[in-house]
SERODO-904985 format. One record per residue (C-alpha): residue number from 1; residue in three letters; x, y negated, z. Coordinates in Angstrom, 1 decimal. Each point is the difference from the previous one (the first is absolute). Layout:
REM SERODO-904985
+-----+--------+--------+--------+--------+
! num ! residu !     c1 !     c2 !     c3 !
+-----+--------+--------+--------+--------+
! NUM !    ala !      X !      Y !      Z !
...
+-----+--------+--------+--------+--------+
REM end
This chain:
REM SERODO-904985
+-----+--------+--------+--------+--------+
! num ! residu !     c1 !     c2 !     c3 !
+-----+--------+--------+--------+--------+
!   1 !    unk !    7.8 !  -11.0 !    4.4 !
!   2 !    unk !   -1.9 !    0.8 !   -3.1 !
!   3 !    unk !   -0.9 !    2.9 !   -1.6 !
!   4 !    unk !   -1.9 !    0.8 !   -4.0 !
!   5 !    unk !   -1.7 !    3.9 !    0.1 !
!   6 !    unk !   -0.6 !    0.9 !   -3.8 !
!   7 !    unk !   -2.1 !    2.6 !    0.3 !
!   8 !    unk !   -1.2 !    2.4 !   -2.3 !
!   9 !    unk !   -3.9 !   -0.3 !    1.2 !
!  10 !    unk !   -2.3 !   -1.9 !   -2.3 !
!  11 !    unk !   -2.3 !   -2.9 !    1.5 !
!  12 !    unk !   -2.3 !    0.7 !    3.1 !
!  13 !    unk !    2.2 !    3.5 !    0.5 !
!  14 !    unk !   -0.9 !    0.4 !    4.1 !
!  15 !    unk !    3.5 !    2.5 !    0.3 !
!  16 !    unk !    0.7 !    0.1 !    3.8 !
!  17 !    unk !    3.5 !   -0.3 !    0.1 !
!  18 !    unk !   -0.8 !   -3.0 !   -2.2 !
!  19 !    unk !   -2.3 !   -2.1 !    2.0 !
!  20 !    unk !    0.3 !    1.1 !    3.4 !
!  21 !    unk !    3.6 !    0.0 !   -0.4 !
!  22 !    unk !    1.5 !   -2.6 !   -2.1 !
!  23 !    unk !   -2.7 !   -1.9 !   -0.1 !
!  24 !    unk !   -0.7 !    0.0 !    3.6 !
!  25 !    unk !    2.3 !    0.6 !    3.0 !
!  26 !    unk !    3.4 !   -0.3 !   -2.4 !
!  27 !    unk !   -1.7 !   -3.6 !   -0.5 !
!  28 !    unk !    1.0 !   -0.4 !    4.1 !
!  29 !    unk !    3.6 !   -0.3 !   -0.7 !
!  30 !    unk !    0.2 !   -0.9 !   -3.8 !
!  31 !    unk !   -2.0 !   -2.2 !   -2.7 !
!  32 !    unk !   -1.1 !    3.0 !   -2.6 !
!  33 !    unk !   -1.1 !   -0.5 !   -2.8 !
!  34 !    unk !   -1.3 !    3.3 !   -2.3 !
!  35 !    unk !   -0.9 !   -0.2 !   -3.8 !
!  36 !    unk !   -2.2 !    2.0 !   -1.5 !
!  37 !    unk !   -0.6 !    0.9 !   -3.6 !
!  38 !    unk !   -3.2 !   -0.2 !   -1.9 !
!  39 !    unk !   -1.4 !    1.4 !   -3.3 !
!  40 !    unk !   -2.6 !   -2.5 !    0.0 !
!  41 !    unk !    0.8 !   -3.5 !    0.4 !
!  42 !    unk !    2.1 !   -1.7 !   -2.5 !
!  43 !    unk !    1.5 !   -2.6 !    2.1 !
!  44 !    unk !    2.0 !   -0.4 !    3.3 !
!  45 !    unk !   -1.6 !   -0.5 !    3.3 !
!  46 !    unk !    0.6 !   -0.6 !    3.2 !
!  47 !    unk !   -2.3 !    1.0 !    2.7 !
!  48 !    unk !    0.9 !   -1.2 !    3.9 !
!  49 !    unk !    3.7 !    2.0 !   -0.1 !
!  50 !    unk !   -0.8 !    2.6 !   -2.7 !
!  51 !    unk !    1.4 !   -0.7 !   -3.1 !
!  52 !    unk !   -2.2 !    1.5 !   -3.2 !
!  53 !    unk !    1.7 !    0.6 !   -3.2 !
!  54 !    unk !   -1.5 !    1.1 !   -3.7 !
!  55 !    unk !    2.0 !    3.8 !   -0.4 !
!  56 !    unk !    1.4 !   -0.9 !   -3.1 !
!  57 !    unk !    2.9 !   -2.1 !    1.6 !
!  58 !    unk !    0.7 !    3.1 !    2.6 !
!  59 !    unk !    3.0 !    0.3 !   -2.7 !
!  60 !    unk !    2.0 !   -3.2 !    1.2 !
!  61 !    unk !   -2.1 !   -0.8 !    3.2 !
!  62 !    unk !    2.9 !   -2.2 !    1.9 !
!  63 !    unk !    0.1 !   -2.1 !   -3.2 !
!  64 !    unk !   -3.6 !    0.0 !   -0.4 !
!  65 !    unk !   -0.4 !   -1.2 !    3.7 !
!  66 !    unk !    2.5 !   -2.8 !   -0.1 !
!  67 !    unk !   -1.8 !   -1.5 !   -3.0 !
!  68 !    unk !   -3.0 !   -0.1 !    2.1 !
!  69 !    unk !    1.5 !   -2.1 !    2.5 !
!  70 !    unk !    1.0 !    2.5 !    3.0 !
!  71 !    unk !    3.4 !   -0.7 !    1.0 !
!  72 !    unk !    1.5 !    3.6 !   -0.4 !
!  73 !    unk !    3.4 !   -1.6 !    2.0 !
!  74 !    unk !   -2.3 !   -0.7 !    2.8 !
!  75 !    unk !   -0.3 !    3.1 !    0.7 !
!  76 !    unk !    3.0 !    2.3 !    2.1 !
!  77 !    unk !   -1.9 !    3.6 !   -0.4 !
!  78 !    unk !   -2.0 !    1.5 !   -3.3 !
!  79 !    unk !   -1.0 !    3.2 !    0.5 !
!  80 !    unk !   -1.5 !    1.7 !   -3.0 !
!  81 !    unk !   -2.1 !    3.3 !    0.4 !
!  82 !    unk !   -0.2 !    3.6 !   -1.8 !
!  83 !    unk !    0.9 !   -2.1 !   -3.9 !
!  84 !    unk !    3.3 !    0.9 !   -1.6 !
!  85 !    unk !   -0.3 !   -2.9 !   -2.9 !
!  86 !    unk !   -0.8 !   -2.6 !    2.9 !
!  87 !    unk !    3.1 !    1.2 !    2.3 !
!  88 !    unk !    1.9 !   -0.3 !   -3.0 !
!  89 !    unk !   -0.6 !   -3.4 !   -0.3 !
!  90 !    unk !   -0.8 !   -1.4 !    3.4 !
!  91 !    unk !    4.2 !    1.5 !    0.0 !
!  92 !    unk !    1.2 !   -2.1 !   -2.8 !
!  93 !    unk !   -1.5 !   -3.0 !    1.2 !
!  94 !    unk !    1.9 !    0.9 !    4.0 !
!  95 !    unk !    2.8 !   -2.4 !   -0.6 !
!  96 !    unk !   -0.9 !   -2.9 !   -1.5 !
!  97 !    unk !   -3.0 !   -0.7 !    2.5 !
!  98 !    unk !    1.9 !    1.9 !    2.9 !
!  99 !    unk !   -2.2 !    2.4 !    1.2 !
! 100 !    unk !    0.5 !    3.5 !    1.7 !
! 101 !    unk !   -2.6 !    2.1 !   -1.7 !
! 102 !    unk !   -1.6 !    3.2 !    1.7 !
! 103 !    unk !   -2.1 !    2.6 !   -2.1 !
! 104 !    unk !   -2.7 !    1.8 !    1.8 !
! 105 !    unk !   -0.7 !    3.7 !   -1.1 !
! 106 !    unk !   -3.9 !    1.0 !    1.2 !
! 107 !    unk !   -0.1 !    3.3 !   -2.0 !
! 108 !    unk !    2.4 !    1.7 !   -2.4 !
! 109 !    unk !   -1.8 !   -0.4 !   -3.0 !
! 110 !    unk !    3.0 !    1.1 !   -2.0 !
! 111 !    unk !   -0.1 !    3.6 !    1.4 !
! 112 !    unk !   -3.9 !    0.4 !   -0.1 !
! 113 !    unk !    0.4 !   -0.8 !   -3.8 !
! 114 !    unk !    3.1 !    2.5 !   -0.2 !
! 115 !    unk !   -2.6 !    2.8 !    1.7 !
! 116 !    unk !   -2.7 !   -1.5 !   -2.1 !
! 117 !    unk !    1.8 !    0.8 !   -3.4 !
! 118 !    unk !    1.1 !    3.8 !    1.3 !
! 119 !    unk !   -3.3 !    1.2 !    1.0 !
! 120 !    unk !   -1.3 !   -1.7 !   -3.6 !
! 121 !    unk !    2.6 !    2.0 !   -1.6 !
! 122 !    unk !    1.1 !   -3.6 !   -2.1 !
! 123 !    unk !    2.9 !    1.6 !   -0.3 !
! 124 !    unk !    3.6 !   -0.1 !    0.5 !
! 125 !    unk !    0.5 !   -3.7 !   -1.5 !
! 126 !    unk !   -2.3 !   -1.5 !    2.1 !
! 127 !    unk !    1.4 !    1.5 !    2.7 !
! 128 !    unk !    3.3 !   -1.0 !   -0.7 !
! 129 !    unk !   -1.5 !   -3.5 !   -0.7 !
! 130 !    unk !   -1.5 !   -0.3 !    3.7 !
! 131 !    unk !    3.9 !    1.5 !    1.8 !
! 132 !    unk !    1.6 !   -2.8 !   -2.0 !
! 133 !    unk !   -2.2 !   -2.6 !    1.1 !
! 134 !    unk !    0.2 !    1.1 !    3.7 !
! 135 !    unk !    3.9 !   -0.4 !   -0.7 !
! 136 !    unk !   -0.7 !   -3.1 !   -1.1 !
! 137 !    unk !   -2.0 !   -1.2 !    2.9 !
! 138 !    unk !    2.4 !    1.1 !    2.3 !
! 139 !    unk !    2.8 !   -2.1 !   -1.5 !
! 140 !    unk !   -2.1 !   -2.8 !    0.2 !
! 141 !    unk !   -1.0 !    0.2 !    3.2 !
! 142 !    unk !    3.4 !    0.2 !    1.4 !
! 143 !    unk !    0.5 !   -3.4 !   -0.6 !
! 144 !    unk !   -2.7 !   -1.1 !    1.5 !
! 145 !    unk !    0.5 !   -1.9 !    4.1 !
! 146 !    unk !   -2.6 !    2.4 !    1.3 !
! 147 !    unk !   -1.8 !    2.7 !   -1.4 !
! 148 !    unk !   -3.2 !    0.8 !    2.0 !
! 149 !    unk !   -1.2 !    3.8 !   -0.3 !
! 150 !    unk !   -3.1 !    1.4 !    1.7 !
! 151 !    unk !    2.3 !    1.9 !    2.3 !
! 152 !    unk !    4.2 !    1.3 !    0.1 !
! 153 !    unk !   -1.6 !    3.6 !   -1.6 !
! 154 !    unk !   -1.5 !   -2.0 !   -2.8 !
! 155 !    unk !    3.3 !   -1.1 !   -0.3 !
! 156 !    unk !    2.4 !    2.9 !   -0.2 !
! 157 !    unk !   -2.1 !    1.7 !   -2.4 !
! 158 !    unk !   -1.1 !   -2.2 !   -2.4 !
! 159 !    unk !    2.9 !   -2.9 !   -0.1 !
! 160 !    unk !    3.2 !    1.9 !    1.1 !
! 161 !    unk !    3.4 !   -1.8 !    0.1 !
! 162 !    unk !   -1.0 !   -3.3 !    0.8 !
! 163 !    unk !    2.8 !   -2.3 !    1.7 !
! 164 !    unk !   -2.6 !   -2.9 !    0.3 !
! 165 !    unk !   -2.0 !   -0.5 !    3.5 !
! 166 !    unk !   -2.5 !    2.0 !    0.7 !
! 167 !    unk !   -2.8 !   -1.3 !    2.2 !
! 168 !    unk !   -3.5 !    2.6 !   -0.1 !
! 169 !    unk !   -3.6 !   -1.8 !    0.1 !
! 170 !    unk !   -2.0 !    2.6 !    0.6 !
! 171 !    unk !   -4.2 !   -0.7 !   -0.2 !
! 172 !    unk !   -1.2 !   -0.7 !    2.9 !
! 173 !    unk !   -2.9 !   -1.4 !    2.3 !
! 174 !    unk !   -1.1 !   -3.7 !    0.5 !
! 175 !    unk !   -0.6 !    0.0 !    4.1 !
! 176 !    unk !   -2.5 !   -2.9 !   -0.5 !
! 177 !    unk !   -2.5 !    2.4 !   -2.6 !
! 178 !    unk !   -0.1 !    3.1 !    1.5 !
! 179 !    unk !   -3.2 !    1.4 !    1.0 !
! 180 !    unk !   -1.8 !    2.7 !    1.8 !
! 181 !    unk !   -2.6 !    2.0 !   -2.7 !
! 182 !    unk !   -3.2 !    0.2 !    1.9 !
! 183 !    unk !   -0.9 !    3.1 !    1.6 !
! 184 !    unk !   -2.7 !    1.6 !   -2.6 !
! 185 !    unk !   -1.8 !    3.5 !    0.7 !
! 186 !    unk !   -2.7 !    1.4 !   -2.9 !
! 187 !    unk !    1.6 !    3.4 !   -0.5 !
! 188 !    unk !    1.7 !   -1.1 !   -3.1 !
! 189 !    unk !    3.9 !    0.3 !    0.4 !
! 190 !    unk !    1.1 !   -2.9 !   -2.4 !
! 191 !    unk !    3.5 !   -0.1 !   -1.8 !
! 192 !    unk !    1.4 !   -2.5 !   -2.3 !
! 193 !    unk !    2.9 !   -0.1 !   -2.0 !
! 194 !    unk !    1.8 !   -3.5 !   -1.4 !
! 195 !    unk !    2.1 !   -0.1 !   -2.5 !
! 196 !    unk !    1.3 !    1.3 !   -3.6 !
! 197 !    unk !   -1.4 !    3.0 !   -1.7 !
! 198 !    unk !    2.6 !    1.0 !   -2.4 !
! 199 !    unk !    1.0 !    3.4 !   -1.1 !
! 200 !    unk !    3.1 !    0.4 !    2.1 !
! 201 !    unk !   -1.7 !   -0.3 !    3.3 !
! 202 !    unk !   -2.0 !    3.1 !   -1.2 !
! 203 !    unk !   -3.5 !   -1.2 !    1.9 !
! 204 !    unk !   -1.5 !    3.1 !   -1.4 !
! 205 !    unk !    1.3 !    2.0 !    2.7 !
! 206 !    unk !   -1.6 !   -2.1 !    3.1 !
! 207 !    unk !   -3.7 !    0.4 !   -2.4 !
! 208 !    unk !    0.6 !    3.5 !   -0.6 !
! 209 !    unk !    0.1 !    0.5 !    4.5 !
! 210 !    unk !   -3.1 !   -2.6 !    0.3 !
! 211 !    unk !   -1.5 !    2.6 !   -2.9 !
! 212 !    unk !    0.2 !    2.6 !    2.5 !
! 213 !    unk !   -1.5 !   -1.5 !    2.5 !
! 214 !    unk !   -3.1 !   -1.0 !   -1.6 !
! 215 !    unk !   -2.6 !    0.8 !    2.3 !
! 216 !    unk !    1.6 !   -2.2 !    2.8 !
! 217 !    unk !   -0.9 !   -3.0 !    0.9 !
! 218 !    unk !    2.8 !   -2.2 !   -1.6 !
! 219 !    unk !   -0.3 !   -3.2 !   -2.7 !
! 220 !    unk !    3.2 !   -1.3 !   -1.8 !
! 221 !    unk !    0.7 !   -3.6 !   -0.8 !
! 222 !    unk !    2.5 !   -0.8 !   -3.0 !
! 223 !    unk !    1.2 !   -3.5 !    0.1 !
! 224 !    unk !    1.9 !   -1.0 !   -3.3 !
! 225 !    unk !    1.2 !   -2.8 !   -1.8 !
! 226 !    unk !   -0.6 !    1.4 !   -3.3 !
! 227 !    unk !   -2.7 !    2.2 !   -1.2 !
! 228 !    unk !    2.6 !    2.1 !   -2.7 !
! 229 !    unk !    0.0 !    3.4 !    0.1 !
! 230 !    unk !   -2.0 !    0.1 !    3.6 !
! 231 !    unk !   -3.1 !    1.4 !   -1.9 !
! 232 !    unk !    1.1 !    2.5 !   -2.3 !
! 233 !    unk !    2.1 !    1.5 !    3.2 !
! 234 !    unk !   -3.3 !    0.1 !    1.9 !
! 235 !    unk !   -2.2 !    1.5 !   -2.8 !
! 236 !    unk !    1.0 !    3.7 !    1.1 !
! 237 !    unk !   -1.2 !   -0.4 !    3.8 !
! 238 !    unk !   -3.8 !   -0.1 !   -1.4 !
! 239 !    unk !   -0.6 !    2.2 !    3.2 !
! 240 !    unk !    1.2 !   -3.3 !    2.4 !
! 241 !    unk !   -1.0 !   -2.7 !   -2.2 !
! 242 !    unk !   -2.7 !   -1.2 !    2.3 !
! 243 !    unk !    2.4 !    0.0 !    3.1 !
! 244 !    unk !    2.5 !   -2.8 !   -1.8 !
! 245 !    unk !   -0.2 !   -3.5 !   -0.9 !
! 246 !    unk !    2.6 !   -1.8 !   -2.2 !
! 247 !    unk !    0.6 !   -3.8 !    1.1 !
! 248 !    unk !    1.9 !   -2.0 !   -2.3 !
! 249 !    unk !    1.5 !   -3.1 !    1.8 !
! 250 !    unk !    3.0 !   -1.3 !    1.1 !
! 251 !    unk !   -1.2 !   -2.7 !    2.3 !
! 252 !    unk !    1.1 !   -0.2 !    3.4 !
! 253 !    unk !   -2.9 !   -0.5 !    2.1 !
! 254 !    unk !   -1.9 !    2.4 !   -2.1 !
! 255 !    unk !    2.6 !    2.3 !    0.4 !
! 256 !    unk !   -0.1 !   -0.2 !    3.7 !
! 257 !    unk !   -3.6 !    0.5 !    0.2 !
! 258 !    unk !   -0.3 !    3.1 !   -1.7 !
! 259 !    unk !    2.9 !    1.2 !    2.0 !
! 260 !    unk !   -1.6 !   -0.9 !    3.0 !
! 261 !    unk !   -3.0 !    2.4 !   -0.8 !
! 262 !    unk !    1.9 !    2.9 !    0.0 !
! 263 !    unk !    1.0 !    2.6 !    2.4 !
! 264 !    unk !    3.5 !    1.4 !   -1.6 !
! 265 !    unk !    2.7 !   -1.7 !   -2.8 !
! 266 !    unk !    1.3 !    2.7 !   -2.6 !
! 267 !    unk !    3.9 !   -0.6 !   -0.2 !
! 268 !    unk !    0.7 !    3.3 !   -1.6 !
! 269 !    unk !    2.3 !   -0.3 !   -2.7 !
! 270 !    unk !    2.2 !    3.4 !   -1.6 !
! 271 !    unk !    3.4 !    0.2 !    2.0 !
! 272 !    unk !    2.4 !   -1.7 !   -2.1 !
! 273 !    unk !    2.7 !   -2.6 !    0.1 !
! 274 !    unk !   -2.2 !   -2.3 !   -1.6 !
! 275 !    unk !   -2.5 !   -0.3 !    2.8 !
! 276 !    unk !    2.4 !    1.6 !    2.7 !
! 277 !    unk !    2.1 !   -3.1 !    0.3 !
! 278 !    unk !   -2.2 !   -2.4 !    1.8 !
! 279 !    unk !   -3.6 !   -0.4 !    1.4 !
! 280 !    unk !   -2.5 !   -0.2 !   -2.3 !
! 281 !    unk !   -0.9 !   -3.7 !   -0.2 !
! 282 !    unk !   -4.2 !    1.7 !    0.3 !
! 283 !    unk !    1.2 !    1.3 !    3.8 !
! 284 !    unk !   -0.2 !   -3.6 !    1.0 !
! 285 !    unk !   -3.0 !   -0.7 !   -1.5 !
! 286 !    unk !   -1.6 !    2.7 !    2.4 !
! 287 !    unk !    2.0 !   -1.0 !    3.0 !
! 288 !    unk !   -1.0 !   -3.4 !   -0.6 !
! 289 !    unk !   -3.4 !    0.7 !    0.8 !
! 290 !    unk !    0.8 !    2.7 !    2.1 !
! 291 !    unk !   -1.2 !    2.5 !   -1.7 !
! 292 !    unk !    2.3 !    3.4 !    0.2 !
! 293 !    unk !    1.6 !    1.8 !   -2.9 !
! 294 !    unk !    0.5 !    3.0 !   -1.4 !
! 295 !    unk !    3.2 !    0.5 !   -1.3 !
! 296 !    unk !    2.3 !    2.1 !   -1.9 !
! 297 !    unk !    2.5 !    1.8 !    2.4 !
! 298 !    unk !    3.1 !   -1.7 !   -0.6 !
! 299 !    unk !    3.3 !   -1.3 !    2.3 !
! 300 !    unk !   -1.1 !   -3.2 !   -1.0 !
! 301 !    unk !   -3.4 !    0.4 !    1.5 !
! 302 !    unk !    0.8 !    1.9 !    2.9 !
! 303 !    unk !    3.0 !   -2.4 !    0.8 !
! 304 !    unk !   -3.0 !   -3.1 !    0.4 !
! 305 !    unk !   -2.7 !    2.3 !    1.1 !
! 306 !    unk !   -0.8 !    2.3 !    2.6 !
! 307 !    unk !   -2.6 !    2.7 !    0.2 !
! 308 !    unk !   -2.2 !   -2.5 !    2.5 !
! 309 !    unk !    0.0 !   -2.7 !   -2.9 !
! 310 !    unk !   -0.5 !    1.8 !   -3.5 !
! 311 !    unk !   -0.3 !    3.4 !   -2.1 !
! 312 !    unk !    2.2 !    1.7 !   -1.4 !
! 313 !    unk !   -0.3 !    2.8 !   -3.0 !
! 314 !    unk !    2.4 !    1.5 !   -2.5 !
! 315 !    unk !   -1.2 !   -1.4 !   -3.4 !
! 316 !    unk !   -1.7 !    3.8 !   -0.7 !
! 317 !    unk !   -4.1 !    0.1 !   -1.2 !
! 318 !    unk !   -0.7 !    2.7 !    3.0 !
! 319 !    unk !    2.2 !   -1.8 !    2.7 !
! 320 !    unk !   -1.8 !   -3.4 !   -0.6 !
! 321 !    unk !   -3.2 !    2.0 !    0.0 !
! 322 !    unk !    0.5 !    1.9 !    3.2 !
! 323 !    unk !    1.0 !   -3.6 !    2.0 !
! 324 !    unk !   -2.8 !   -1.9 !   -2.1 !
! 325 !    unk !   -2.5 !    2.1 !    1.5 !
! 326 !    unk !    1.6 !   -0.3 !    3.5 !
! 327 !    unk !   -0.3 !   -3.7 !   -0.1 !
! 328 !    unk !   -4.0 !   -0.1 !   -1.4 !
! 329 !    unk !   -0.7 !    2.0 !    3.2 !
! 330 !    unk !    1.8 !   -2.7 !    2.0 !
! 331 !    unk !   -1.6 !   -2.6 !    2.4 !
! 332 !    unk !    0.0 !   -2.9 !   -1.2 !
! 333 !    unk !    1.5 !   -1.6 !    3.1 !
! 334 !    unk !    2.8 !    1.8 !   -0.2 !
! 335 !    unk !    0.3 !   -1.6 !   -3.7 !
! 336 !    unk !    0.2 !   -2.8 !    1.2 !
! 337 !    unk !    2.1 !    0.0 !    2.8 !
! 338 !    unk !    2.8 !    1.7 !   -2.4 !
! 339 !    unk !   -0.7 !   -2.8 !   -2.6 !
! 340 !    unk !    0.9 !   -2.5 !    3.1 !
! 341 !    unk !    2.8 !    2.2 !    1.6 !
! 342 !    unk !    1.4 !   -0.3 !   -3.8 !
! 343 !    unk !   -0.1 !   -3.4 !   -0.6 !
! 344 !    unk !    1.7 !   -0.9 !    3.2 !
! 345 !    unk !    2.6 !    2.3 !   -0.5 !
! 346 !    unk !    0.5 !   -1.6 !   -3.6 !
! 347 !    unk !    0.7 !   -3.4 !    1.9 !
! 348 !    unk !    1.9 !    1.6 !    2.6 !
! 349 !    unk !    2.5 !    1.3 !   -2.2 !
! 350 !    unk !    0.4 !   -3.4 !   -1.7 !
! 351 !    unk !   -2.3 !    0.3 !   -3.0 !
! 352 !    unk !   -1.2 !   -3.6 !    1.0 !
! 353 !    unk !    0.1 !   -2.9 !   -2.8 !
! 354 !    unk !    0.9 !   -2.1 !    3.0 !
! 355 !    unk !    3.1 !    1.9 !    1.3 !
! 356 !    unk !    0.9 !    0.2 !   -3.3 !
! 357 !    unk !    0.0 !   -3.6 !   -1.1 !
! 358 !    unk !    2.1 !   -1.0 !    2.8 !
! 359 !    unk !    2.5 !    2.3 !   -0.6 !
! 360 !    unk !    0.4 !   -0.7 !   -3.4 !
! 361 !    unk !    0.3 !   -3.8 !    0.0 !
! 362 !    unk !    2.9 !    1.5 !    2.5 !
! 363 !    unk !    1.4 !    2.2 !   -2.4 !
! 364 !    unk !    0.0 !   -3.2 !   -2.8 !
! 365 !    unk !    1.2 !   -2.6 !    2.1 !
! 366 !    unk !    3.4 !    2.1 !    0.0 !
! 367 !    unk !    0.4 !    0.6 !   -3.6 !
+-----+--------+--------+--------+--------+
REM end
């Protein structure tokens, strides 16, 4: 069986679920191939099973993809991930080439642009813009074979009434990549956080607890993808400046490695539906080097973690300062050994790319 993953990642995107999954253990059980979509490159490409396409055809991609010479009835499955426009046409192409389609949802971007526009006061329109798009969504989706949510929450509260199947793909780790940080003592308690930086996950408040602490011995890593907005949010911290450094890469390896040097992942995100609804996808970036987290005290994150594997904090300035300044006076063995009592717990409870491919090609041989 074959299946085509339209993604919405551009060229050399290094997304877990991505490569470890589809493009590696799904690949034990299936031929997969995934396109990605470039703003650079004019023409089409193929590289090994990837299949690269100029973003200007995204409009009409199964089209677009046929006239390049991929046999778009070869395939049984197309699964098309987070785009509305593509689902839309990856759906009126289902039965002439005879395809079941699945739609994979990694993050509910409709809803974080919803919040986005309230707390920007944008008005009523544009809220009412965003609720009729979600509606839209949702009717599309229902007629997809399989819609893939993060997890069954994501599901109830962001795309309600759907008849369709539901299968969840949560992130998760690759068993073949995890690692063990190496045990690291200089009186320096290091933390790092990966991930976005916009307004609605209010970072302000974890600076304004590392403000309060700024005699201790603590440094802060920022990992981004994109350098907007990261600096003017830091220019009021002059008092902590020196204690944090600002990497911008998304690079895997790199990514690793700087998670590797620290003692403590921030996962602490305001208590929300938006964030409540799955494990943050930067959890298993820790975990994956087995290094522990701090983390918002959710159901979510209690239901995965136990007190002997991560931190938990209500998402309040002096809460996160009070446990902050627990966990710079810890030994770092004992990091560690929750950072590895974590990460087996995480692949334990199924959170293992493995598992998971095996049980889907399961789930699609019986559609």
């Amino acid at each position: 069986m074959k299946l085509l993953y339209i993604t919405d990642q551009e060229e050399y995107s290094e997304h877990g679920t991505i490569g470890s999954f589809f493009h590696g253990y799904l690949k034990q059980y299936l031929h997969v191939n995934v396109v990605y979509f470039t703003k650079y490159k004019h023409s089409f490409q193929v590289k090994e099973d990837d299949f690269i396409v100029p973003i200007q055809y995204d409009n009409d991609i199964i089209a677009y993809l046929q006239e390049q010479s991929v046999a778009i009835d070869s395939y049984q499955f197309v699964f098309v991930r987070n785009v509305q426009k593509i689902l839309k046409t990856v759906l009126k192409y289902r039965d002439f080439y005879n395809y079941k389609v699945g739609f994979r949802a990694s993050f509910a971007k409709s809803t974080q642009a919803y919040e986005m526009a309230k707390r920007e006061g944008s008005g009523l329109m544009k809220q009412m813009q965003v609720a009729f798009g979600n509606w839209t969504k949702n009717r599309l989706i229902n007629e997809v074979d399989l819609f893939m949510p993060t997890s069954l929450q994501m599901q109830r509260l962001f795309y309600p009434n759907l008849t369709c199947e539901t299968y969840p793909l949560a992130n998760a780790l690759d068993p073949k990549t995890v690692t063990v940080r190496p045990l690291r003592d200089d009186g320096v308690c290091r933390f790092i956080y990966v991930g976005s930086l916009d307004a609605l996950r209010e970072f302000e408040v974890v600076l304004d607890a590392f403000e309060s602490l700024a005699s201790l011995p603590w440094h802060l890593v920022l990992l981004v993808r994109s350098p907007e907005g990261v600096e003017q949010m830091l220019q009021p911290y002059r008092l902590i400046h020196e204690k944090i450094d600002v990497i911008y890469t998304d690079e895997r390896d790199a990514m690793n490695e700087e998670i590797a040097r620290c003692d403590v992942g921030l996962a602490l995100l305001p208590q929300c539906d938006l964030y409540n609804n799955a494990l943050a996808s930067k959890i298993f970036d820790y975990y994956g080097c087995a290094v522990v987290a701090l983390l918002s005290d959710t159901e979510t994150n209690r239901d995965a973690f136990g007190d002997n594997e991560a931190f938990f904090t209500p998402f309040e300035k002096e809460r996160i300062s009070v446990l902050l300044e627990q966990v710079i006076q810890m030994p770092q063995e004992h990091l560690v050994e929750m950072g590895k009592a974590g990460q087996k717990k995480l692949l334990d409870s199924g959170y293992d790319y493995e598992v998971m491919a095996e049980a889907l090609f399961k789930t699609l041989a019986r559609l």
